[in-house]
Residue frames as qw, qx, qy, qz and C-alpha x, y, z in Angstrom:
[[0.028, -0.084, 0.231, 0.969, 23.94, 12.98, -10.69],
 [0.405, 0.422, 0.278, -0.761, 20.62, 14.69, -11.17],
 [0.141, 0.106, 0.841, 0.511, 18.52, 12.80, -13.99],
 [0.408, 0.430, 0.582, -0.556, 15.14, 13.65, -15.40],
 [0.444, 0.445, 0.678, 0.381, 12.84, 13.03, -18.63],
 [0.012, -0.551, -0.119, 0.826, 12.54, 15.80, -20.80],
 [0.623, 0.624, 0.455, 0.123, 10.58, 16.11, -24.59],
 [0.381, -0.321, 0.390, 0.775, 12.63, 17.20, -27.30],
 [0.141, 0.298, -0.218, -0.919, 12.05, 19.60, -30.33],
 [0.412, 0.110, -0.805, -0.412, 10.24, 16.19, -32.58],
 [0.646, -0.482, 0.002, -0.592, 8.00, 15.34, -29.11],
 [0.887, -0.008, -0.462, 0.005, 10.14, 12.67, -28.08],
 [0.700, -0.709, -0.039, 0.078, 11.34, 11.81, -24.86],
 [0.615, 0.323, -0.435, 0.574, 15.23, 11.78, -23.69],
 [0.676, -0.638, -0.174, 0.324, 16.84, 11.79, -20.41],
 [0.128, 0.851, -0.233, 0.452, 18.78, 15.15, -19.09],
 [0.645, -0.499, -0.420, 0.397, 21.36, 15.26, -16.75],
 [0.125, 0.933, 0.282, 0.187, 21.18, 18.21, -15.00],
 [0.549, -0.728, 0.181, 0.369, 24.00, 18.72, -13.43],
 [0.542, 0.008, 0.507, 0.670, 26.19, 18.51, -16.92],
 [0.421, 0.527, 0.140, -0.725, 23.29, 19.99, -19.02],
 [0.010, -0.131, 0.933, 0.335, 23.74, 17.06, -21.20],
 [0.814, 0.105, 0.245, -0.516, 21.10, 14.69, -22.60],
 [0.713, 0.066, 0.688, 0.119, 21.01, 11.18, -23.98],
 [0.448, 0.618, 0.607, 0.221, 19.46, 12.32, -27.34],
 [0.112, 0.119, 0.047, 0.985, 19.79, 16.01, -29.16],
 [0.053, 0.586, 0.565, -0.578, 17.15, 18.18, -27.67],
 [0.269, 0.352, -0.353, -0.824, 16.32, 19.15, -31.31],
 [0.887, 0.098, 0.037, -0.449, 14.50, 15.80, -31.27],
 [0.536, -0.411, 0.733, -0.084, 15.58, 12.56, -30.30],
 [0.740, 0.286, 0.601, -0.098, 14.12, 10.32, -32.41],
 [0.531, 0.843, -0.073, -0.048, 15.10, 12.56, -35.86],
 [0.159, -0.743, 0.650, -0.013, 18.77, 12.53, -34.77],
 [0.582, -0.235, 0.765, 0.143, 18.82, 8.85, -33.96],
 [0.764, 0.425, 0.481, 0.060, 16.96, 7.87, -37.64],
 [0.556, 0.815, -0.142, 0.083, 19.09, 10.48, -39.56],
 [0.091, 0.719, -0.689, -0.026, 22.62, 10.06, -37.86],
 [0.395, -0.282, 0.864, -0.138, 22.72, 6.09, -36.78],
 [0.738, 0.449, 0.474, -0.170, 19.51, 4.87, -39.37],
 [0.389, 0.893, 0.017, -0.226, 20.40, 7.06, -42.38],
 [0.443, 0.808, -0.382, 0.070, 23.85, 7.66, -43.10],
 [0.300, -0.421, 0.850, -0.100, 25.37, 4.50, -40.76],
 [0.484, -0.234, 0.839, 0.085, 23.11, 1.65, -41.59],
 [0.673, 0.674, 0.275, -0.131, 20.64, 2.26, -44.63],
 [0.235, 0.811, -0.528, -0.091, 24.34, 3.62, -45.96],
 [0.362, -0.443, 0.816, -0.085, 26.06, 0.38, -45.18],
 [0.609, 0.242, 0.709, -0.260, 23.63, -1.95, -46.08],
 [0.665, 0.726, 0.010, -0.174, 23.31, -0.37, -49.89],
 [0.025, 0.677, -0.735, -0.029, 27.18, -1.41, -49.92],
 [0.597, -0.202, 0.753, -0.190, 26.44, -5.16, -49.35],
 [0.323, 0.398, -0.711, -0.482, 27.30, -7.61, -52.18],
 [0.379, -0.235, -0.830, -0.334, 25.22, -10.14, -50.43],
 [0.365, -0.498, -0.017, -0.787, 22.26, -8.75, -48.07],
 [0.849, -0.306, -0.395, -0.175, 21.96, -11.71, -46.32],
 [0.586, 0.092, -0.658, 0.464, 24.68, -11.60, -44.63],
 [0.379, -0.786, -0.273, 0.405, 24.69, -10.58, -40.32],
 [0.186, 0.734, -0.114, 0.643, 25.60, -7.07, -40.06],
 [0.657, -0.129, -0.459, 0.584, 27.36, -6.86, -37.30],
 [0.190, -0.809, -0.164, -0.531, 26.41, -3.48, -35.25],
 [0.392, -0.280, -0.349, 0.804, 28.57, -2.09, -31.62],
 [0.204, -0.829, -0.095, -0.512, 26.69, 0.97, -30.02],
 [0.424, 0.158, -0.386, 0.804, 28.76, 2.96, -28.13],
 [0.313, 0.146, 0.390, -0.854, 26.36, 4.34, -24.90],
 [0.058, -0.238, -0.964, 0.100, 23.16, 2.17, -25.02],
 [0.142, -0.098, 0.128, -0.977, 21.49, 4.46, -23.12],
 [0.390, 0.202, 0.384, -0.812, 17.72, 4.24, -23.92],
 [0.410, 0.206, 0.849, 0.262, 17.91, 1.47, -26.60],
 [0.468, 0.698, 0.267, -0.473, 16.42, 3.96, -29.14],
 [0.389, 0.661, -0.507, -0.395, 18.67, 3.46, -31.81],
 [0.344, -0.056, 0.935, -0.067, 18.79, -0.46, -30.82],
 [0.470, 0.436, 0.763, -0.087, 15.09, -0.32, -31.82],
 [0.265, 0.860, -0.058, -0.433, 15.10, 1.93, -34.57],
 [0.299, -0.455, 0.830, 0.119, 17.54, -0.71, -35.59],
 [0.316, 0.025, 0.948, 0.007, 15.06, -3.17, -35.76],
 [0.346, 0.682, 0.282, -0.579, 12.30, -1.14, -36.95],
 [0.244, 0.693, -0.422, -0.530, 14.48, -0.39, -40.06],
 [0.061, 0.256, -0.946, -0.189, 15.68, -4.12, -40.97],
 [0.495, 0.120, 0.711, -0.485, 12.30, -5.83, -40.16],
 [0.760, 0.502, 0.163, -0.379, 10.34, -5.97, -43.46],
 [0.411, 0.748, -0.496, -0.159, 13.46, -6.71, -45.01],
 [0.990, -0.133, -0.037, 0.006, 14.46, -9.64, -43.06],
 [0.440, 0.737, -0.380, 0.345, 18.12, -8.28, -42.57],
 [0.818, -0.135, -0.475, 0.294, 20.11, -10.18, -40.65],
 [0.041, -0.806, 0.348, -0.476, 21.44, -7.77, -37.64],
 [0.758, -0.288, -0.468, 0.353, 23.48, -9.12, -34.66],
 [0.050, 0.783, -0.101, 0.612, 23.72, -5.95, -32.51],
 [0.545, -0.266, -0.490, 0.626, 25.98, -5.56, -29.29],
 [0.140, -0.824, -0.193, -0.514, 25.15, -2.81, -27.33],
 [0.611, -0.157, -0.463, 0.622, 27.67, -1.78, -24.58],
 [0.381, -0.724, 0.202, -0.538, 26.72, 1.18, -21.38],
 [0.504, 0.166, -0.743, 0.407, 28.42, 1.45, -18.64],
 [0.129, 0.080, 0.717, -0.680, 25.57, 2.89, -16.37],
 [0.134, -0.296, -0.842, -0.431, 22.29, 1.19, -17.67],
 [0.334, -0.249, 0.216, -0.883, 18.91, 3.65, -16.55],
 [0.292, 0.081, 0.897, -0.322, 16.63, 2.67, -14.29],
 [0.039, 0.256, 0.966, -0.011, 13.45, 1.28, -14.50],
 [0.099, 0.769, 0.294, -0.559, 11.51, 4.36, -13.45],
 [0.075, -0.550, 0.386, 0.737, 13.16, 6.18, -16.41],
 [0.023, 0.090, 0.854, 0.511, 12.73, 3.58, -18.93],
 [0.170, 0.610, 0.773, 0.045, 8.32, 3.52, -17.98],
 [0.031, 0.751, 0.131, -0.646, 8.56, 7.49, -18.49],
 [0.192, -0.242, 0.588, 0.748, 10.16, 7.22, -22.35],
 [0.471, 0.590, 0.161, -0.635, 7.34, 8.07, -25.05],
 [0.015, 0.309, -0.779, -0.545, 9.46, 6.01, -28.02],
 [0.171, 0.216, 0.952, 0.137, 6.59, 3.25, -28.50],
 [0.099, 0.781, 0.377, -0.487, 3.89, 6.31, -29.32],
 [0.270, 0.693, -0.343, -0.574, 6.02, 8.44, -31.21],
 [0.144, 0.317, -0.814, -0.464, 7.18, 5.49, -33.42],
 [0.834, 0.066, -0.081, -0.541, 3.70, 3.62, -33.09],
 [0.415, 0.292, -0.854, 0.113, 5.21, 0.29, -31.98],
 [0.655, -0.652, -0.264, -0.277, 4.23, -1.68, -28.83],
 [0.460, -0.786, 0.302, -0.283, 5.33, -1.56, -25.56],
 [0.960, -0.176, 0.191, 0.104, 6.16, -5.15, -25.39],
 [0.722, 0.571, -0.043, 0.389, 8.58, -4.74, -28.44],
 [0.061, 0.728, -0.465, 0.500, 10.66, -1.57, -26.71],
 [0.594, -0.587, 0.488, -0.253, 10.67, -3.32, -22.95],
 [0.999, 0.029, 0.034, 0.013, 12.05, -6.48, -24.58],
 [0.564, 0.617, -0.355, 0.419, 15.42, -4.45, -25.19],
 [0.187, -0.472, 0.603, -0.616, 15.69, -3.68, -21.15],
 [0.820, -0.361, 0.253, -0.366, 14.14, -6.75, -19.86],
 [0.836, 0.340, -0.356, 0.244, 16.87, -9.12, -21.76],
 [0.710, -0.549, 0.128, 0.422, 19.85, -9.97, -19.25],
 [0.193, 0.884, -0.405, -0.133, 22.80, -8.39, -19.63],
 [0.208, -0.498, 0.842, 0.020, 26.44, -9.90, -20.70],
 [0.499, 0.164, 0.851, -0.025, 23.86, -12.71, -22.94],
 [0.181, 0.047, -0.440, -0.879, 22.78, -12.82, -26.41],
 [0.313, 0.424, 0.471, -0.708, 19.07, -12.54, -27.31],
 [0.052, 0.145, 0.501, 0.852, 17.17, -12.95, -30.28],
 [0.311, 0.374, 0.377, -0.788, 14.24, -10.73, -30.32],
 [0.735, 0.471, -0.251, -0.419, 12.94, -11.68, -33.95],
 [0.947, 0.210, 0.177, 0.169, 13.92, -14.40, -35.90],
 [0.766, 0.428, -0.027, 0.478, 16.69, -12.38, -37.57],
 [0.232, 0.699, -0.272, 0.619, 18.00, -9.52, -35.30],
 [0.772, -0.375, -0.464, 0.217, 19.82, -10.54, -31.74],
 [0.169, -0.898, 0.058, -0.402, 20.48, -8.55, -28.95],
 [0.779, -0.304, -0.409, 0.364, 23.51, -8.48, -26.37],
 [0.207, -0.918, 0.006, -0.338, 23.77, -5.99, -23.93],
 [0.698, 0.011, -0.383, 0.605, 27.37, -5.27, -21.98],
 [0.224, -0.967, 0.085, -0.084, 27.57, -2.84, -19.19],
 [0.840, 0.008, 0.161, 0.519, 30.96, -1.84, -19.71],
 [0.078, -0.726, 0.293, 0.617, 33.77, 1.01, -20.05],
 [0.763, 0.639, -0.024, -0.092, 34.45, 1.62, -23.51],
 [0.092, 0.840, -0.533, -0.027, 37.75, 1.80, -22.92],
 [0.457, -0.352, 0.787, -0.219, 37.63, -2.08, -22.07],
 [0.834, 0.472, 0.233, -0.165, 36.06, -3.14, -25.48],
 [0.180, -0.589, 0.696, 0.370, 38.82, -5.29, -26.86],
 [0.823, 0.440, 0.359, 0.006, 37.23, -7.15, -30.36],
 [0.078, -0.597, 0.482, 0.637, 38.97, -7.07, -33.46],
 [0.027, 0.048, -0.823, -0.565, 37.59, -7.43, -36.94],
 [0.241, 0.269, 0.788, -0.498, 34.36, -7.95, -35.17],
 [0.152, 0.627, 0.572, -0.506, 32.20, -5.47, -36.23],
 [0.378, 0.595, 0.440, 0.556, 30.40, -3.93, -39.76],
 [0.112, -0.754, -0.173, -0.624, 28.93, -0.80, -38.19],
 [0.430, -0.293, -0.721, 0.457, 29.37, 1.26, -35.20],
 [0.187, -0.776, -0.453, -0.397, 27.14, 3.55, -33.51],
 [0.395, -0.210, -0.567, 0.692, 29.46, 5.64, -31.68],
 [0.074, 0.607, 0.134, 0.780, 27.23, 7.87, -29.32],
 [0.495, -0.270, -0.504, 0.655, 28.72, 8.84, -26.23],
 [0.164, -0.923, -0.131, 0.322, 27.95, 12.04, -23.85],
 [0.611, 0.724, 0.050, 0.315, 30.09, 14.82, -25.85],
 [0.640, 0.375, -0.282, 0.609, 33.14, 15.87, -25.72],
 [0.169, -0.807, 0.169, -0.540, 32.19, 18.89, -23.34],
 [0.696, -0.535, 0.305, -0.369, 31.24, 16.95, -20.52],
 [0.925, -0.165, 0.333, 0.081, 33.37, 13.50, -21.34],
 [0.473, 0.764, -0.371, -0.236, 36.08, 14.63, -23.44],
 [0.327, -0.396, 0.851, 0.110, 38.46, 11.24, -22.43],
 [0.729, 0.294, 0.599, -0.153, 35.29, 9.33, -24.65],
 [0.666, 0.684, 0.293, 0.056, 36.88, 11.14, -27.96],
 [0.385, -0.724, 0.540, 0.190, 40.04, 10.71, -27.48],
 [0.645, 0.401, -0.570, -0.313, 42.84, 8.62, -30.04],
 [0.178, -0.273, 0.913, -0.244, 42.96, 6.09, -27.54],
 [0.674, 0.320, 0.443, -0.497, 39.13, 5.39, -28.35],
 [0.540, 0.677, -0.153, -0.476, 39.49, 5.76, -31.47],
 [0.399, 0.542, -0.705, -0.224, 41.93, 3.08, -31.94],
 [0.154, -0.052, 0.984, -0.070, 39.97, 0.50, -30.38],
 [0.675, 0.496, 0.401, -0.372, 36.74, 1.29, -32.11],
 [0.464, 0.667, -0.501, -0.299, 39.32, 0.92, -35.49],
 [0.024, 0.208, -0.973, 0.100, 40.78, -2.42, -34.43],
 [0.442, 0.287, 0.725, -0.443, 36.96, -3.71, -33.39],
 [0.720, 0.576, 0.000, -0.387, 35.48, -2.81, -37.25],
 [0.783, 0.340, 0.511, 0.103, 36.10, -4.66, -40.01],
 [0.140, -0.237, 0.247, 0.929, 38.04, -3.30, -43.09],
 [0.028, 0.305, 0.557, 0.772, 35.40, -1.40, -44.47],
 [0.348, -0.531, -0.683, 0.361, 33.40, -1.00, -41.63],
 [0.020, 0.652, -0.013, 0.758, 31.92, 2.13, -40.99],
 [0.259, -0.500, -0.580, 0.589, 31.44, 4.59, -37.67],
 [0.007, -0.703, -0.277, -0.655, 28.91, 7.12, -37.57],
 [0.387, -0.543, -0.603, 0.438, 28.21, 10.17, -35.01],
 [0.107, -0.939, -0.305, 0.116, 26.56, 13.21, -34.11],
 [0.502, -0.644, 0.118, 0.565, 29.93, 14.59, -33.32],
 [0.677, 0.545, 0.173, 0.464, 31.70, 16.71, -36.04],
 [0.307, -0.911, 0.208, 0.182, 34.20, 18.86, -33.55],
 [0.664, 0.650, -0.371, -0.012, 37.39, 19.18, -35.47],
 [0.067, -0.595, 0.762, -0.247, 39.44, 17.43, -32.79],
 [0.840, 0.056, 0.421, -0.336, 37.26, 14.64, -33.46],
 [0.850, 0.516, -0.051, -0.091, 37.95, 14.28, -36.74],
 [0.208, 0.858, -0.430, 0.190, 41.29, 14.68, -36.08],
 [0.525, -0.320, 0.716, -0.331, 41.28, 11.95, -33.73],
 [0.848, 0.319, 0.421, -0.052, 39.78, 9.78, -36.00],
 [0.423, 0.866, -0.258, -0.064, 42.23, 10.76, -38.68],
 [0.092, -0.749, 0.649, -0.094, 45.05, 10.26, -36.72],
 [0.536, -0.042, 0.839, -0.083, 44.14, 5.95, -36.42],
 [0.333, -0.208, 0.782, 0.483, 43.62, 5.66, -39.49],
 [0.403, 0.606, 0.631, -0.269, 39.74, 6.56, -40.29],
 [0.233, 0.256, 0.417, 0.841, 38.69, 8.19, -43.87],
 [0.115, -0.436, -0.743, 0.495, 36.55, 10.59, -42.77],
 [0.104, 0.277, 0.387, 0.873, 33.67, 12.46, -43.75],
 [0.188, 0.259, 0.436, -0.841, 31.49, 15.87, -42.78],
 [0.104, -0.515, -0.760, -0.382, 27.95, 14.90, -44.04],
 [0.464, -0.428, -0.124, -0.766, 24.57, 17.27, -42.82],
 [0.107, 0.102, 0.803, -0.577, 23.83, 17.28, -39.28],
 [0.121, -0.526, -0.751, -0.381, 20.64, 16.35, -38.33],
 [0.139, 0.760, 0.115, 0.625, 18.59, 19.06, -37.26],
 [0.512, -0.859, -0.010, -0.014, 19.87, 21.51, -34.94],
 [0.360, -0.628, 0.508, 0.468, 23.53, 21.12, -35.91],
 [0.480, 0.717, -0.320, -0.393, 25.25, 21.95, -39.37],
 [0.368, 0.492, -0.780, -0.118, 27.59, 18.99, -39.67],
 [0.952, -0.234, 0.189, -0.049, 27.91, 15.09, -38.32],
 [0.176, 0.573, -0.772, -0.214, 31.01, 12.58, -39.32],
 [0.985, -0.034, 0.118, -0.123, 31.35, 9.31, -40.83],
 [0.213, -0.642, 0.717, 0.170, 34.37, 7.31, -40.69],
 [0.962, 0.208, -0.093, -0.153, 35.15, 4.25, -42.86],
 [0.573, -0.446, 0.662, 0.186, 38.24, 1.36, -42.00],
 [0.770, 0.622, -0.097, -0.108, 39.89, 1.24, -45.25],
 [0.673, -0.530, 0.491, 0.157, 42.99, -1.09, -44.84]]
């Protein structure tokens, strides 16, 4: 399928395919989306829940993609020294070309070195990029992610429902429940009511919070057992 870089509402980059009319990122700005739905109200929300801070937070992102919400990850936890142990699972990992076109290490004033360290790591191996926040990258179907208990937080953000609608389905849904922890949250863009409903149905509590901008709603789910 047809791919190409395109700048979103917030100047940041994100990859379109054109043939879907999809993108990686919300084309109201990439970089706002990832720090208010996956930064905000998944792990700065999580983290204020922890009875001891030290501990690893466990983290599963659902579509990799463009490792912006990987590093945006780290970005957040760094001064803080928060343990993170993040898994990051795509099943069609972009290329090279793509990745030297992305604008993330600009808009968020970072270096280069720092973002290309998330795509130059092997896959299917962990990584630690800092002292406290490791990386392991799985190219993989989601449908083939079999943990349990595993995981504090997940970051589910697949291609939507239009164009992939098998990715938000209760079959998903009940192995991204079985993979968290009780208490464990999932956050995502998504806030179609046959989502929530899906998530309902396995067993999620679930709640419509403020989208970020360009859409009225998100959802967060929490494994309460």
């Amino acid at each position: 399928m047809q791919r190409k870089i395109i700048t979103t509402a917030d100047g940041s980059s994100t990859i379109q395919i054109e043939d879907w009319n999809e993108q990686y990122h919300s084309v109201h700005g990439a970089i706002q989306e990832a720090n208010h739905v996956y930064i905000n109200q998944g792990l700065l929300f999580y983290l204020q829940s922890l009875s001891n801070p030290q501990k690893t937070v466990s983290v599963l992102e659902i579509g990799f993609g463009t490792g912006l919400n990987a590093l945006m990850t780290l970005l957040a936890t760094e001064q803080s020294k928060q343990p993170i142990s993040y898994v990051g699972v795509e099943a069609f990992p972009i290329t090279s070309e793509e990745l030297k076109q992305l604008n993330y290490t600009s808009q968020l004033q970072v270096e280069q070195e720092q973002f290309l360290a998330f795509h130059n790591c092997s896959w299917e191996e962990t990584h630690y990029l800092t002292n406290t926040f490791s990386l392991t990258k799985r190219q993989q179907f989601f449908k083939d992610i079999s943990e349990k208990e595993t995981y504090d937080l997940i970051y589910f953000d697949a291609f939507g429902a239009r164009v992939q609608p098998e990715l938000w389905t209760e079959s998903i849904f009940e192995i991204m429940f079985a993979a968290l922890k009780n208490e464990g949250v999932l956050t995502t863009y998504a806030a179609k009511g046959s989502v929530r409903r899906a998530m309902q149905a396995v067993g999620f509590k679930v709640e419509r919070l403020p989208g970020p901008p360009g859409k009225r709603e998100m959802l967060r789910a929490t494994k309460l057992v």
